[in-house]
C-alpha positions, -999 to 999 in steps of 0.1 A, spaced: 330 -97 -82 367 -97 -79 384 -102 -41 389 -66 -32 355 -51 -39 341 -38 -12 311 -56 4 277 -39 -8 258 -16 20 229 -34 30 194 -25 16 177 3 41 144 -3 49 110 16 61 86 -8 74 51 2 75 20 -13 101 -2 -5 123 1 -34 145 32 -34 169 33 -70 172 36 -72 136 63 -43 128 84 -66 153 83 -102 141 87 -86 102 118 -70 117 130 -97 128 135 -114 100 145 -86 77 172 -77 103 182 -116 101 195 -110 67 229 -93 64 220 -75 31 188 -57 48 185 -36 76 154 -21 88 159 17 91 129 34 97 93 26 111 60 36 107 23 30 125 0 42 92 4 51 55 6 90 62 35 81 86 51 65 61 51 89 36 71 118 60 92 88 73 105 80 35 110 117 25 132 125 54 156 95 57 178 77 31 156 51 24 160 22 -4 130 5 -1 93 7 16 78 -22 31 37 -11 33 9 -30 51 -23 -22 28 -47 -18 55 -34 13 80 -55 42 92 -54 75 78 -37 65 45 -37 27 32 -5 13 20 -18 18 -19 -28 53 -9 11 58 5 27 36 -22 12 58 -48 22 92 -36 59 75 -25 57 67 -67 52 101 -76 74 119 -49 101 95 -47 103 77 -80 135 55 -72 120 46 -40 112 10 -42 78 -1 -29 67 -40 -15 32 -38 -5 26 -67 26 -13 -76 28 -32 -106 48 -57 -109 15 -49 -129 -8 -70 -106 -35 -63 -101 -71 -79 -69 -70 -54 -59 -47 -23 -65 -65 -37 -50 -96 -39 -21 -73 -5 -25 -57 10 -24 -93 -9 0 -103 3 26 -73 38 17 -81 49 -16 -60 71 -41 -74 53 -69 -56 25 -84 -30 40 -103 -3 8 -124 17 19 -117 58 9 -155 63 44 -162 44 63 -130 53 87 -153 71 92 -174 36 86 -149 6 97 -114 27 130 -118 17 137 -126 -16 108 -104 -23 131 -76 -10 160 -87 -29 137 -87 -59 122 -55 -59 159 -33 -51 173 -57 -85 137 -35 -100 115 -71 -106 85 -74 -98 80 -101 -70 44 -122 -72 41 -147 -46 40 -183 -52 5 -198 -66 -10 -163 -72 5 -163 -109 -17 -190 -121 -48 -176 -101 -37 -137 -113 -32 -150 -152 -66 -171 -153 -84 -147 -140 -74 -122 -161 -81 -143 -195 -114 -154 -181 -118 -110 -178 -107 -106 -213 -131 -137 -228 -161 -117 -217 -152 -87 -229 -139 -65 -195 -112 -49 -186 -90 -44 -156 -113 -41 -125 -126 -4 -127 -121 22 -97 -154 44 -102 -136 70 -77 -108 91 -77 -78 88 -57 -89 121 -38 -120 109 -29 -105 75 -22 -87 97 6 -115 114 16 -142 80 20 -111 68 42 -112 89 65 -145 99 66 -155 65 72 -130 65 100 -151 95 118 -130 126 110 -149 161 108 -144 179 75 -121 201 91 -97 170 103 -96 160 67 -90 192 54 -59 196 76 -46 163 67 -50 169 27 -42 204 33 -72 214 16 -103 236 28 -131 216 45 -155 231 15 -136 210 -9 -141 184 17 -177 190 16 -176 188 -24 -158 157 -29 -182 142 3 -211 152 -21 -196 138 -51 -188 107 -32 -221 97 -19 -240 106 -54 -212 84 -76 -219 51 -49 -250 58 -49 -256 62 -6 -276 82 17 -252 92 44 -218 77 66 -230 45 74 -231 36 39 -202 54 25 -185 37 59 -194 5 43 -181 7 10 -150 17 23 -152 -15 41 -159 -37 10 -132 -17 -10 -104 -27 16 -98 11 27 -102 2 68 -109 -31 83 -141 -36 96 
């Protein structure tokens, strides 16, 4: 970079999470940086997805576990609406699943909150230069894991839903009506109803409380 070139705008931000508290200190240390600036903020997944579509926005920092739409639910329709939209999914589960997910839904990486204030970052940097960013120590974990897979014969971890009625068990188990999810999905709570029958015949459950806890053990909404 010769002398005269002019300085680089920083990297704008959205930062996505339900918790306040959080939203600030992560903030705080993106603001720190004089190459990132946090532009834009968001308190759940379906948030997120408005907030990115209607600013100039370079990159989306997503908690995975929000209400109404997870961060992998959000980071996968941010891929398909806004495919130069770059997308850093920030999680307190160290989970392979997980980041299979996250990569799957588009993300260039899986920062652990427990060392946001270590891997944030250069995670950032990573993901606008389009590399994927995998924290430190999961690579050996992700890679054995993945061979031990392969040796008996699997595959990737299979989702037996679809991401519709990944939606739908979300916020179902979260106590809206049919008609609540039907506005949200801007579909008709008979569709609802379908994909509520389909859902509870694939998982094999009776009713709520079991579809509630699936949702749990599939990482949708904290218990």
């Amino acid at each position: 970079m010769n002398a005269h070139s002019p300085p680089r705008p920083p990297i704008r931000v959205l930062l996505a999470d339900d918790h306040t508290l959080v939203r600030r200190g992560v903030r705080l240390i993106l603001d720190g940086e004089p190459d990132l600036t946090v532009v834009a903020e968001a308190g759940d997944g379906a948030e997120a997805v408005t907030a990115a579509r209607a600013g100039d926005v370079d990159l989306a920092v997503l908690d995975v576990a929000m209400p109404r739409m997870t961060g992998l639910q959000a980071a996968r329709e941010l891929s398909r609406r806004l495919p130069d939209l770059r997308i850093l999914i920030l999680t307190m589960y160290d989970n392979e699943q997980y980041f299979f997910e996250a990569l799957k839904a588009g993300a260039c990486g899986y920062v652990l909150k427990s060392v946001a204030d270590r891997d944030l970052v250069e995670a950032c940097r990573a993901a606008v230069r389009d590399e994927p960013f995998i924290y430190p120590g999961a690579e050996r974990a992700l890679v054995r894991a993945y061979l031990d897979r392969l040796h008996r014969g699997d595959g990737l971890p299979a989702r037996p839903i679809t991401e519709r009625e990944e939606e739908i068990l979300k916020l179902v188990a979260e106590g809206h009506t049919s008609k609540e999810i039907g506005e949200l999905l801007f579909i008709s709570a008979k569709t609802v109803e379908r994909h509520r029958a389909n859902l509870l015949q694939k998982l094999g459950v009776r009713d709520r409380l079991e579809l509630t806890r699936y949702a749990i053990r599939a990482g949708l909404i904290e218990p």
